[in-house]
N, C-alpha and C positions, 0 to 999 in steps of 0.2 A: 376466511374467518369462520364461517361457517360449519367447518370441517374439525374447528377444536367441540361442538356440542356434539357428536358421533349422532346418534339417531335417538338422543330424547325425547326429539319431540314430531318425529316421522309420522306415529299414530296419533290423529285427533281422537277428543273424547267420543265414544261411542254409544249409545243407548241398550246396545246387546253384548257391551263387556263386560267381562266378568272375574277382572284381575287387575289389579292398581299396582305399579311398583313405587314404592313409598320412601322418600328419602327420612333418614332415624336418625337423631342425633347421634352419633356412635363412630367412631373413627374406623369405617369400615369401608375400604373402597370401591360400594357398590350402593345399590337401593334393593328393597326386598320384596319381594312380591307376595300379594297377600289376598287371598277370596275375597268378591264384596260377595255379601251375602244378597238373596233375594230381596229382603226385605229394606236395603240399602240402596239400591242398584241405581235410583232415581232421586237419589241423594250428593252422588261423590263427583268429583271431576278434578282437575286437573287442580292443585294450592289448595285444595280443602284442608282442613287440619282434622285427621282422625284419631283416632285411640288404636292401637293395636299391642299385642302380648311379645315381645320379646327374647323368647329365651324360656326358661319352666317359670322364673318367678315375674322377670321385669313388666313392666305397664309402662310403653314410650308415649310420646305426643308426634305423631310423624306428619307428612305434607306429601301429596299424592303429586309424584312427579310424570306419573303417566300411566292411562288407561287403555287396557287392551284385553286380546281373546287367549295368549297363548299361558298356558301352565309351567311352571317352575320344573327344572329337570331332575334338579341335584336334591330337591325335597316336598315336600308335601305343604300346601301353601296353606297358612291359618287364615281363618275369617277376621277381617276387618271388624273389633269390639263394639264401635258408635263413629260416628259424625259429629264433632263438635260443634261445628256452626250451618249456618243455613245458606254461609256463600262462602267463597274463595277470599282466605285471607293472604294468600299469598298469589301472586300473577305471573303466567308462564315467562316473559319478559326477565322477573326476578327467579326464575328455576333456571333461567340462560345465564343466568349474569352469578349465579352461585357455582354452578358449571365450567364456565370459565373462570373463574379465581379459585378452586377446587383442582384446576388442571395445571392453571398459569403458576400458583403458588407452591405447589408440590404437597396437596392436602386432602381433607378428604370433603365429600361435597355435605356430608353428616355433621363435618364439623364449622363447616361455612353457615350451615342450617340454625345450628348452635350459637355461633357469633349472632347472626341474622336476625333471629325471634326474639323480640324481647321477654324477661323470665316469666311474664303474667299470662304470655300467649302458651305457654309449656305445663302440660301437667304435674302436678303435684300428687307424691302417691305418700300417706301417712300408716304406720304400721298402728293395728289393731289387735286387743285379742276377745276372745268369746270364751264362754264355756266350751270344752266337748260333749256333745249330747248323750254321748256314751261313756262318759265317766260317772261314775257312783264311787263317793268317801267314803261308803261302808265294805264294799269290796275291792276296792283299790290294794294292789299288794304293798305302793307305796307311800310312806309315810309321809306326812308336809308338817314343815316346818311352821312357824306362829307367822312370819310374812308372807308365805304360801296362802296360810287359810285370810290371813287377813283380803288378801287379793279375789278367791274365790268367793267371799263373801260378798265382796263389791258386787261380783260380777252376778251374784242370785239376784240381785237387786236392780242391778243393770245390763242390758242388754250385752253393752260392748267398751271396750276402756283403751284409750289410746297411749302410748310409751309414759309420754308426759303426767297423764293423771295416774297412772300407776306408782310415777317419782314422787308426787305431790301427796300420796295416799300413805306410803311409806317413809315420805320424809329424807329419801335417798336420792344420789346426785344417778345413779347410772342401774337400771332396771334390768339389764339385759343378762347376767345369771340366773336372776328367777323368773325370768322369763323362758330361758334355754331350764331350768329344770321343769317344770312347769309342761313344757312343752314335750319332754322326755317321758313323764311319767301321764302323758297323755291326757293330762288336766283338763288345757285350754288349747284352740287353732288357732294363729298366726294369722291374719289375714291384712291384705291392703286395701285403704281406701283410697281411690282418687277421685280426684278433685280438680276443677278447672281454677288457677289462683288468680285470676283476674277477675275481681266484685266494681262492680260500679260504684259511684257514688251515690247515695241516694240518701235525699232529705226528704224528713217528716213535715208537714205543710197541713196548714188548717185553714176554713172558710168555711163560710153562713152554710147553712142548708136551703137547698133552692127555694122554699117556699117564704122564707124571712125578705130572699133577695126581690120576690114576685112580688109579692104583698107589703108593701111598706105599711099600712097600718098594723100588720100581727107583729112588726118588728117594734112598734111604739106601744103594744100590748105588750111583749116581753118586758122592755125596760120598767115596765109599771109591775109589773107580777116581781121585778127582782129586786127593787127599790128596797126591800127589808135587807138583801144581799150585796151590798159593797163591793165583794172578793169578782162575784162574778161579773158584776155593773161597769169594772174596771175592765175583766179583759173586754170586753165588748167592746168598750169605749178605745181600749187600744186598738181594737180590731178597726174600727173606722174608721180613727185619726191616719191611718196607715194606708186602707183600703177603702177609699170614698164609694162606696156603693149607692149613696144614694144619688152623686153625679153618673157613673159611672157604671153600672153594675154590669161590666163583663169581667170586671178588672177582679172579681169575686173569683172565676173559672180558676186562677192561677194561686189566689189565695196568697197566703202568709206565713213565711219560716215559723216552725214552732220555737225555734231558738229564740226568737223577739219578744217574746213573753215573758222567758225565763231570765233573760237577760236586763228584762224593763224590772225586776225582783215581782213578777206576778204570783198570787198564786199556783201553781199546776194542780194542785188538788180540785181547784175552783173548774180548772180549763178541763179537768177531767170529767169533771158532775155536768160542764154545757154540751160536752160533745153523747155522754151517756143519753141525756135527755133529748136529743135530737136536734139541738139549735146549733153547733157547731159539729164541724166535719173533719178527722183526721185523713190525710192521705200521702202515701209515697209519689215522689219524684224524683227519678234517675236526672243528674245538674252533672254538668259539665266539670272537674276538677280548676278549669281554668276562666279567670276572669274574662268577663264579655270588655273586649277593649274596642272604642269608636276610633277608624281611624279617620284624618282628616284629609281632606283635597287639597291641600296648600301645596301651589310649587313650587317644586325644588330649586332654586336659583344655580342656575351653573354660569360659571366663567367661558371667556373666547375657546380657552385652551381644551376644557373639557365637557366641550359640546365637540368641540373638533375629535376629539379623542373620541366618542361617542359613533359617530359617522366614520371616523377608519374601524373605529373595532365591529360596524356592520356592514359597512363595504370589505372587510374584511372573512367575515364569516359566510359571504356567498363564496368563498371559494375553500378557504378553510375550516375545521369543526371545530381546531384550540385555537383561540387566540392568548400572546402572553401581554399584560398589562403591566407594564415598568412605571410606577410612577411615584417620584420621591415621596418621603415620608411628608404628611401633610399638603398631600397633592391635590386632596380631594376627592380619594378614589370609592370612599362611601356612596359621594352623591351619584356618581356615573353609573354606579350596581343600582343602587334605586331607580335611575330612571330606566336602566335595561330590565328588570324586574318588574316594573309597572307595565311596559310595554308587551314583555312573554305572558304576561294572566292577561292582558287584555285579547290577547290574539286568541286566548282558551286552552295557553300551555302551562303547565306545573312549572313551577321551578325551584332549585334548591341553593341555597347558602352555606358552603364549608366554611369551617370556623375552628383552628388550631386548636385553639383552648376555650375550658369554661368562664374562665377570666374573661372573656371577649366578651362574650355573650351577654355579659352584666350590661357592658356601654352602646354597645351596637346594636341588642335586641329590643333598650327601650327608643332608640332612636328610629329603630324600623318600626317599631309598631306605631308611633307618631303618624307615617304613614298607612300602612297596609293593616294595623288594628287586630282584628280577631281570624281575621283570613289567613293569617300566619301562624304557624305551629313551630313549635322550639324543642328540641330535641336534645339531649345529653345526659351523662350517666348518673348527675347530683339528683333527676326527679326518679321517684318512685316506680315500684313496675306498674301499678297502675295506669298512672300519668303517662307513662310511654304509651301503654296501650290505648288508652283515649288518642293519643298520636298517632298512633297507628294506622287507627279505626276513622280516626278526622282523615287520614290521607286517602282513605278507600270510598271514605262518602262524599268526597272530594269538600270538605267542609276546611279544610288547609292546602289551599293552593300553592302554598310557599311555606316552606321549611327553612328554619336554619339551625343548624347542627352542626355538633363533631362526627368525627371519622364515622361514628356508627351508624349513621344517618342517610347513609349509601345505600344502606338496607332496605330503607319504607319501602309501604308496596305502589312506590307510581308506578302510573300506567301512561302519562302521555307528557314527560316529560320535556319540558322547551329550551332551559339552560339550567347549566350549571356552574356556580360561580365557586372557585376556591378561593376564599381570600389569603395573604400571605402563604402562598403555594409553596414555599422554599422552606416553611419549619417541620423539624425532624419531629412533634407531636402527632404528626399523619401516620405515621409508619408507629403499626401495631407490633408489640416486641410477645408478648402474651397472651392467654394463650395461640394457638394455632386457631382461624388464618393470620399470617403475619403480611399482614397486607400493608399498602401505603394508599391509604385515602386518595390522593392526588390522582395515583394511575390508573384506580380502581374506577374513579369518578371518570375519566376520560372512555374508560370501557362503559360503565354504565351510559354514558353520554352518545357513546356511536352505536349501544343496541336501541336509545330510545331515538336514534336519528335526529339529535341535539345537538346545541353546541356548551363550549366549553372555554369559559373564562380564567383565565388565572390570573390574580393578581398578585404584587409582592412590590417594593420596594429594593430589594433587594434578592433577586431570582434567582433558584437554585441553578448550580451549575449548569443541570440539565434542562431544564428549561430554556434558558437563553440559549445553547448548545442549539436546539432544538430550533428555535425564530432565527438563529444565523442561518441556517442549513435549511430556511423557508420550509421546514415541516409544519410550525404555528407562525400563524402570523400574531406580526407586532406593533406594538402601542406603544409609546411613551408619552410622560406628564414631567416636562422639565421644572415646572414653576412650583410654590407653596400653593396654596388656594386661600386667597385674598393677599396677595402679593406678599406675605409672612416670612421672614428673615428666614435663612439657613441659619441653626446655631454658630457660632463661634468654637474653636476645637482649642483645649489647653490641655497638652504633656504634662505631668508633675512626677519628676523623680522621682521613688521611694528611696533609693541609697542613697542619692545626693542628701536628703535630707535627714536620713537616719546618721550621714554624717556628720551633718551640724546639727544633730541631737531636736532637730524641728519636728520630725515624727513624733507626734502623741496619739495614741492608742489607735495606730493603723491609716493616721490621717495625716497627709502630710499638709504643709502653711498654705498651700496656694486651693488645698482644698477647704478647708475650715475659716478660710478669709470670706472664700465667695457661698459657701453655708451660711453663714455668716451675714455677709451684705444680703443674701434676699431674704432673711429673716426680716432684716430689720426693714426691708420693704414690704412687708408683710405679704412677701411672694413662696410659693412652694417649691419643694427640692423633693425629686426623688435618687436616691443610692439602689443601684447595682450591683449584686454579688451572687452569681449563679450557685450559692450552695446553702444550704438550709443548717440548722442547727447553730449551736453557741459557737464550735471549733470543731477542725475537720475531726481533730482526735485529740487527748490527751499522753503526758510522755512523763516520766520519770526524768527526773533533770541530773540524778546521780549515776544510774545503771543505763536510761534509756529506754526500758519497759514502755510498751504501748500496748493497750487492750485491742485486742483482735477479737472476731467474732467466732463463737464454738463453733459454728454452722456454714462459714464462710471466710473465704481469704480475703476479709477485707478488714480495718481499721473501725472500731465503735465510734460513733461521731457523739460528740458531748452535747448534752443541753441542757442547758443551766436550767429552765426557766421550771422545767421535771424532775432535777436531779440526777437525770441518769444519763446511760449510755445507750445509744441506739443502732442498731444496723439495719440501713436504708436499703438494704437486700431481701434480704427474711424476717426484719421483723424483732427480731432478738434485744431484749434489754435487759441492761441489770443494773445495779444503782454503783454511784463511784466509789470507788474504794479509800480510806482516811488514809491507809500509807500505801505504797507501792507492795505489791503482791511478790516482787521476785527479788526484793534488796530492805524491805521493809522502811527504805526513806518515806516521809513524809513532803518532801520536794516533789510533789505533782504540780504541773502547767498543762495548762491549754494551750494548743499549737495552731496557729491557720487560724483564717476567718470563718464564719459562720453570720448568717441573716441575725440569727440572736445576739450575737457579740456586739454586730454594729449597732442592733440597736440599742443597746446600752452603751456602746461609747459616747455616742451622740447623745444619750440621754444626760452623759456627763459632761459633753463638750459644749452642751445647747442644752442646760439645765430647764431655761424658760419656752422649750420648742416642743411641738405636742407633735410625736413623735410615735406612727404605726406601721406594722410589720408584713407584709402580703408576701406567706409561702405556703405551703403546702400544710405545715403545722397549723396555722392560725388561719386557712378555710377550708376544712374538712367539713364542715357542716353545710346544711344545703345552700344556703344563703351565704356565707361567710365572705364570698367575694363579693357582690352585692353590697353586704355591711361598709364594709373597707372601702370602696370603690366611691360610695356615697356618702361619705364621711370626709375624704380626702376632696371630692366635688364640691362638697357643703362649704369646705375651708377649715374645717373642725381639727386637720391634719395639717400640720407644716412640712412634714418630715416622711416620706413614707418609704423606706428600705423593702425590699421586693428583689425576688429572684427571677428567672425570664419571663415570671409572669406580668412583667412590669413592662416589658420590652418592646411587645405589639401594642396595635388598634387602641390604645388608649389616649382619650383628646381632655384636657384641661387645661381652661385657661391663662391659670396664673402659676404655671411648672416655670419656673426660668431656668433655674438650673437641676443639671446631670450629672451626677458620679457615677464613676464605674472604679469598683476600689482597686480589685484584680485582674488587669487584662489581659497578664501573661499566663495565668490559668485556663485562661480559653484557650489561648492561642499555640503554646502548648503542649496539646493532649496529645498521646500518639492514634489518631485518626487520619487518613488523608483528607479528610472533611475539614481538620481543625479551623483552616486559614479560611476557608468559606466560609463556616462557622463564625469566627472569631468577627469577621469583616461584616455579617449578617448582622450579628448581637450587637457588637458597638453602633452602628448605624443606627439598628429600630430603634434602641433605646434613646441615643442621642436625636434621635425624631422625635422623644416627646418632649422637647425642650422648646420656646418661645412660640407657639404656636400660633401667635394673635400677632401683635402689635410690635412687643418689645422682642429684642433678639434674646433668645437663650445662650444659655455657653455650657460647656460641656467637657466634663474637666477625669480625665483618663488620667491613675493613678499605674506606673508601671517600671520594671527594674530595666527596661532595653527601651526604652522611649525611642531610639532612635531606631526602629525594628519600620520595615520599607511597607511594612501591614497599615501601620497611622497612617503614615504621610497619602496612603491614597483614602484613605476612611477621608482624613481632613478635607483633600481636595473630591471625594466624592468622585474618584475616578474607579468606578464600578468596572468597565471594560479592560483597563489596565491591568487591574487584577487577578480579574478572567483568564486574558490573553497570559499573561503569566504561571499563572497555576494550572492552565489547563496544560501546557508546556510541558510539564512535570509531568500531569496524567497522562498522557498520551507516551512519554519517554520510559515510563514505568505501567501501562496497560491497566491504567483503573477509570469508571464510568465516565465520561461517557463512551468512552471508546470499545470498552466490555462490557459484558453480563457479567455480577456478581456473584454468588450460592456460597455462603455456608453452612456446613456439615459439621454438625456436633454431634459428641456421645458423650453420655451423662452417666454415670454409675458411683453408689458410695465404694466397691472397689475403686483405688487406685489403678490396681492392672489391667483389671478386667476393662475400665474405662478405655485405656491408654493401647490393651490391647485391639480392642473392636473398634477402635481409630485407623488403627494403620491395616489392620486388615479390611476396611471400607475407604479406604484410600487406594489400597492399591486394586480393591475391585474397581472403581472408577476412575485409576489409568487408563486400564481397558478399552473403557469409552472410546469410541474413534470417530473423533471431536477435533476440530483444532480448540485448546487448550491449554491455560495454566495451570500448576496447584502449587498449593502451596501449604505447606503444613505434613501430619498432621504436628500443630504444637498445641500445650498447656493454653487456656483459654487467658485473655488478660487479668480474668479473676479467674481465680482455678477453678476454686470452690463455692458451691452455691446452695446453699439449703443441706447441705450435707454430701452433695452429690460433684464427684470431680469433674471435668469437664475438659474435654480434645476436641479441636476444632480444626479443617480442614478451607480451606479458599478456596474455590476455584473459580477461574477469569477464564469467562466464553467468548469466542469471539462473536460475535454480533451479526456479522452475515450469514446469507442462506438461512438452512435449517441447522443449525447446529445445538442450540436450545431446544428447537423439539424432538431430537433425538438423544440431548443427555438425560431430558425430565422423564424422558419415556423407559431409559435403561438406567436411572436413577428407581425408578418404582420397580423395577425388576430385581435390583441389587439390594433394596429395602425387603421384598418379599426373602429372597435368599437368606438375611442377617438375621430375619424376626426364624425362618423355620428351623435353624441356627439354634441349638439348644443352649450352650457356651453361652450367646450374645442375647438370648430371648429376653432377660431380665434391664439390658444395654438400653434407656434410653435414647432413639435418634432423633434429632431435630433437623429440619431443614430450611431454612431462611433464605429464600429468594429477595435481592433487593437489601440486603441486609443495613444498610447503614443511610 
């Protein structure tokens, strides 16, 4: 293993070196070396974050991947600009582990760096301009225009004027011509500011002056001198209803939000004239972004079954480093991660918590803070870059023992990590599509877990092929939790024909009778129903019912999805809307329908079919905001919600207990898709979902809306025969050479040519024939969307065999045949992608 970090880290830091090679944010498959200056020398070391010059103009934020004596051959090394901080915000552990996913992924370790840092810890560089000190308006040969002098004027006046206050001065959306003349006629200089974007928090805070606190009678002297003055008599008096000093007077050192004053409708004029006169004290304190949470000792009650579970999965881990955790939906498998969690911080190991989605995180993270309180840090992309970096920085001061996060989360900088737990280890949310690295959280985490000499939990209900693949074939060991936890029913599973019922005319608006019955009855038990529909919007698309017209996207090969709730059209690729059209654009009918479901449709069907049911939406549209899943989540828990329709974000870790019933409207939509994945998929979705059904007391039921009901996919969903399915579809994978039985890679090229796209496909195809590899390919063909952002798209497969070396000699002559394409004048412009792991 060892042999994939080549010699990064051969040289310890040294005291007499005098050259850092610095990994750059930059897709460049190298690190750079760069002088530390004399004056730095006893400053840098190995994760420092420093400033250095890039290029004639850039200003990067880089991280010193290693310190040494020897000089650059190919050019003349620049000096290291500053030293951002005063320790190592990154740890050589995390320079190995960027290393290897830089190698393993086919990427570059600049742009793992990239992924890695969160945007607060990266410098920020602003464009600035100044006078020229050598411009004079009277002999200048060129003339300025009335926005010209208005500019020059500012800047007599002012030192320096950034892009922005120059729009804001002129009243113009885009500055950047009179700035390039300006700059021509030698006006003004250009210059960059940076800046570190990471500010703290910091609250203004007021308290006595020490000598009011020492002296209690000059304090009963004041109040008698103020007695004419009210305004100030007040804040006093609020100052010690708050801050008892005369019980207490250390409680003075910490003093009082200035906000409490302002807030109580006090004067501030008044709190200004006590602080001027010396009897009160303003002062800054840097405060934590996040609540101080107590957590409590209460324990956790476990069952026979998952305590047993507990003692195999660490009789298990003295001999394995994955274990996989099978255990049905409401099995219990929160409480078992708690107490394995409690146990690694007691021992004085880190540990971490994967977590698919933000959704999760609403239910599961106030339930763990219950327990572990402020010692836990939460990590995902809805908080601020601030807030990340207080996370960052809590993991370095070891002030967050436990983490729980998404995929990105893999990144903090521990240093002595003890487990790591993925929960629901089989959803496709792990796996990063955007940009480069396109990693998969899960495998990433199994690496990060054998360089901290860790182990590695996975949990799921329903385990990705490979996983289980993985515990048959005793590479993980394994667990299972056959039972609910508190003996809680398996739902009930009911088929409901759509055709049968569209026959007898029963279908109303997408619902068939056997669905809207049992809607229906838990209504009227004043129970909750959540609806499944993996797709967001009012309808997939809109269609012309005369010619057949459907709006497609300018920018991509894909279909506009409708959304009533905005009026318009949207594509869920780039971005693109435009509002719907009154008649058809290519026959001029008036005859437009919606086509397909959408999260918005249903929820207005039901708004019509359950006029008296309070009825909310949980997709992608309706929580963009920080909080929005929180909102929802808590509302539906409150009971404020009867109804709540949701796409897979409904599917996982969600516990409530009066769900009794499940819809799933479309489940031949899953099942389906042309993926080899589909039927693992399909068999995963219905399952979770139908796991959030009776989870207490009363049995749920679970009611599957579909045109093949009789499809061999239900009948084992129903009986819950998990292995069956496996044994089956892997059958197929192994007869047709897809994971687990190969390595997957694909190779994309991107270009708004068509030809050129399609050409630099197949000539990067038949360079990696070549390869001599045992090997598949397959392609190159048209991507399953062609087009995407404007750019066409050829895609190539190739299925590696899995033994020996056979991967680290095509990744290796993979970056050889990429070096070739890029110095390739023809293909220079050719986006290549390359997706290891792809699906």
């Amino acid at each position: 293993m060892e042999s994939l970090f080549g010699d990064l880290f051969d040289d310890l830091e040294s005291k007499s070196a005098r050259f850092a090679d610095v990994i750059l944010p930059v897709p460049i498959p190298k690190m750079f070396t760069y002088k530390i200056p004399k004056s730095l020398e006893g400053e840098v070391g190995i994760g420092f974050r420093v400033m250095v010059q890039f290029g004639s103009k850039k200003v990067l934020t880089g991280i010193i991947g290693k310190v040494h004596q020897k000089p650059p051959k190919e050019y003349e090394a620049k000096p290291i600009l500053d030293v951002l901080d005063s320790y190592a915000m990154v740890n050589p552990l995390q320079i190995k582990f960027w290393s290897w996913m830089a190698e393993y992924y086919c990427c570059h370790i600049g742009e793992v760096m990239n992924a890695a840092l969160p945007a607060g810890l990266k410098l920020s560089s602003e464009s600035k301009i100044q006078l020229n000190p050598t411009f004079d308006t009277e002999t200048s040969p060129y003339p300025l225009d009335e926005r010209e002098e208005v500019i020059l004027q500012a800047l007599a006046s002012k030192s320096e004027l950034s892009y922005d206050e120059c729009e804001q001065l002129l009243g113009i959306k885009s500055i950047h011509g009179i700035i390039k003349s300006l700059v021509i006629k030698e006006a003004i200089i250009v210059f960059e500011q940076v800046k570190d974007k990471y500010t703290p928090k910091v609250e203004s805070r007021i308290r006595f002056s020490q000598p009011f606190v020492e002296d209690r009678k000059s304090l009963e002297t004041l109040f008698d001198e103020l007695s004419a003055k009210p305004k100030q008599e007040e804040i006093l008096l609020k100052y010690l209803q708050e801050v008892p000093i005369y019980q207490r007077p250390e409680l003075n050192v910490k003093g009082l939000d200035k906000r409490i004053f302002a807030d109580a409708g006090l004067s501030m004029s008044s709190l200004k004239t006590l602080i001027k006169n010396g009897v009160l004290e303003e002062y800054k304190l840097i405060i934590s972004r996040f609540e101080e949470i107590q957590g409590n000792d209460e324990e956790v009650t476990l069952s026979e079954e998952q305590n047993r579970a507990i003692e195999e999965i660490k009789s298990s881990f003295q001999e394995k480093q994955v274990n996989l955790l099978h255990g049905i939906t409401g099995s219990g498998k929160t409480e078992i991660y708690i107490k394995l969690i409690e146990e690694a911080i007691a021992s004085g190991s880190q540990v971490l918590l994967l977590l698919p989605e933000i959704a999760l995180t609403t239910q599961i993270v106030s339930r763990l803070q219950k327990v572990f309180g402020s010692k836990m840090g939460i990590y995902h992309s809805k908080f601020s870059d601030n807030e990340r970096v207080e996370v960052w920085n809590g993991v370095i001061s070891g002030k967050f023992s436990f983490v729980v996060g998404v995929r990105s989360s893999i990144f903090l900088p521990f240093d002595s990590l003890g487990l790591i737990i993925v929960d629901e280890e089989h959803e496709s949310s792990y796996k990063q599509f955007e940009p480069s690295p396109r990693f998969h959280a899960r495998d990433a985490a199994i690496m990060l877990s054998w360089l901290h000499q860790a182990k590695t939990l996975l949990g799921s209900a329903t385990p990705s092929f490979e996983s289980y693949f993985n515990a048959r074939i005793k590479k993980y060991g394994y667990v299972q939790l056959l039972n609910r936890y508190g003996d809680a029913s398996l739902p009930e599973f009911l088929i409901s024909d759509i055709l049968v019922d569209k026959k007898k005319q029963l279908l109303k608006l997408d619902f068939t009778r056997l669905m809207r019955e049992k809607i229906q009855e838990a209504l009227n038990n004043q129970e909750q129903v959540l609806i499944f529909q993996n797709r967001r919007g009012y309808a997939p698309y809109i269609s012309c019912e005369d010619c057949g017209w459907i709006p497609e996207c300018e920018h991509c090969d894909v279909s506009l999805t409708y959304h009533q709730y905005s009026e318009e059209m949207r594509c869920h690729y780039c971005g693109f809307k435009e509002k719907i059209p009154k008649v058809c654009p290519a026959c001029g009918s008036g005859k437009l329908s919606a086509v397909g479901l959408g999260t918005e449709r249903i929820e207005e069907s039901l708004s019509l079919l359950f006029p008296e049911a309070r009825i909310a939406r949980m997709d992608l549209d309706t929580t963009r905001s920080k909080y929005g899943y929180q909102r929802i989540l808590e509302d539906f828990g409150a009971g404020n919600v009867d109804v709540l329709v949701g796409t897979q974000m409904i599917t996982k870790g969600l516990d409530f207990d009066r769900v009794t019933v499940v819809g799933i409207l479309d489940a031949d939509r899953i099942l389906y898709f042309p993926d080899f994945r589909a039927g693992e998929r399909a068999f995963q979705q219905i399952t979770q979902v139908a796991g959030r059904a009776g989870r207490r007391e009363k049995r749920g039921v679970v009611i599957i809306q579909s045109r093949k009901p009789d499809h061999f996919l239900f009948d084992q969903v129903i009986k819950g025969d998990y292995k069956g399915f496996y044994l089956q579809d892997m059958a197929e994978r192994q007869k047709f050479f897809y994971p687990p039985f190969v390595k997957l890679i694909k190779v994309s090229c991107r270009h708004k040519d068509y030809k050129l796209a399609e050409k630099a496909a197949r000539h990067l195809h038949n360079l990696l024939l070549e390869v001599q590899v045992k090997k598949i390919m397959l392609g190159p063909e048209k991507g399953l969307i062609g087009k995407i952002k404007n750019q066409y798209i050829f895609e190539t497969l190739v299925k590696l065999d899995k033994s020996g070396n056979a991967q680290a000699i095509f990744k290796h002559e993979l970056r050889r045949i990429l070096e070739s394409m890029y110095a390739n004048k023809e293909f220079r412009s050719v986006r290549i992608i390359i997706d290891v792991d792809p699906y």
